[in-house]
N, C-alpha and C positions, 0 to 999 in steps of 0.2 A: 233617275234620281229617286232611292225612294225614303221616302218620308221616315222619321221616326215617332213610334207614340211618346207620349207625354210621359214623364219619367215617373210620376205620377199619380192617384186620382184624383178630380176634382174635389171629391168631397173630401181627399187628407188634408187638404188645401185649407179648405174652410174651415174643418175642426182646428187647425194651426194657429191660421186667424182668431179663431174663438178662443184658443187657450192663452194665445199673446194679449187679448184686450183685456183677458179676465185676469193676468197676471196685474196688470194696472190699476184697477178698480181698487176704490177705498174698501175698506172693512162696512161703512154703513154712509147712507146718502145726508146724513149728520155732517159727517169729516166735512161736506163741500162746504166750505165758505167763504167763498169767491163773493167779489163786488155786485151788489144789487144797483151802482150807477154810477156814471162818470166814463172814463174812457180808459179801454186796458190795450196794454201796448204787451204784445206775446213775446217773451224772447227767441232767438233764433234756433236752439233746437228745437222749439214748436212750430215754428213757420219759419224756414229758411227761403222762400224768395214770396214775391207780391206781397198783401194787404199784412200788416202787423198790429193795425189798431183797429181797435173795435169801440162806437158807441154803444153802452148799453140802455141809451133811451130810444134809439130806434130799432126796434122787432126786425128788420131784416139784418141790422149788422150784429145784433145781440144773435140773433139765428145763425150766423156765418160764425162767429166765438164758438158758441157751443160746437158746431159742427168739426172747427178745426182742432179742437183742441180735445175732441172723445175719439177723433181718428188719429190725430199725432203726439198728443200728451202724454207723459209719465205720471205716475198715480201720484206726485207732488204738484202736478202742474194739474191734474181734476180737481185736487181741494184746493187749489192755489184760484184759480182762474174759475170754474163753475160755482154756481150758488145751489144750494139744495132745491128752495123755493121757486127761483126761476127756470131749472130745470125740470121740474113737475109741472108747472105753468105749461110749458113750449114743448113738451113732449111729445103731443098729439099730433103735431104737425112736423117736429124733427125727428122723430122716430122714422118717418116718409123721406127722408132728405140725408142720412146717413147709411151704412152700409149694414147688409145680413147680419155679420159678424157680430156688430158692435151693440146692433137692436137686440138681437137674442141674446148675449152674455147679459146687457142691461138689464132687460126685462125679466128673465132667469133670477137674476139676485137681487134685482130691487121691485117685486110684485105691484110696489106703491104707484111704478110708471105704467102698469098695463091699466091699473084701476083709472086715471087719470085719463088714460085712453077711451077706456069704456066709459066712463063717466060724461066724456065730452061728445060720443058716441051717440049716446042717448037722448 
């Protein structure tokens, strides 16, 4: 049997990835203004099975929000659902907890979340 290569490179892969997240991204991290508290309930093309609510007074389910919804959201469901301010808050530590892709198109066009990085860094 012999194998076949990947149809492929990995890296077309991930440029793909980066051009599909970057198609989503608002124009400026103003657009977000998504809930600073209370509980949001995702609809199903953002999460189609498990967890659909998020508290956002507790830091880990406010961190699983943001997570689900920068990797399966449409650029109406980033300014629907994320906050500007809370996503500069939580950056330093969700930047670690989402994928290549979605860090580097982020931090590419919104330089405010690498500062916020280094900021916390330091």
């Amino acid at each position: 049997m012999t194998v076949q290569p990947f149809p492929f490179p990995a890296q077309d892969a991930f440029d793909l990835l980066c051009t599909q997240y970057a198609q989503r991204m608002p124009a400026r991290l103003e657009d977000l203004a998504g809930p600073t508290r209370g509980t949001v309930d995702l609809p199903l093309h953002v999460v189609w099975s498990g967890r659909r609510s998020y508290g956002l007074e507790q830091p880990r389910s406010r961190m699983g929000l943001y997570r689900t919804v920068l990797a399966e959201g449409q650029r109406q469901d980033l300014i629907e659902f994320l906050n500007r301010d809370l996503l500069i808050a939580q950056w330093p530590v969700l930047r670690t907890l989402i994928s290549r892709p979605i860090r580097d198109v982020w931090e590419a066009a919104f330089p405010e979340l690498t500062i916020a990085t280094a900021t916390t860094a330091a």
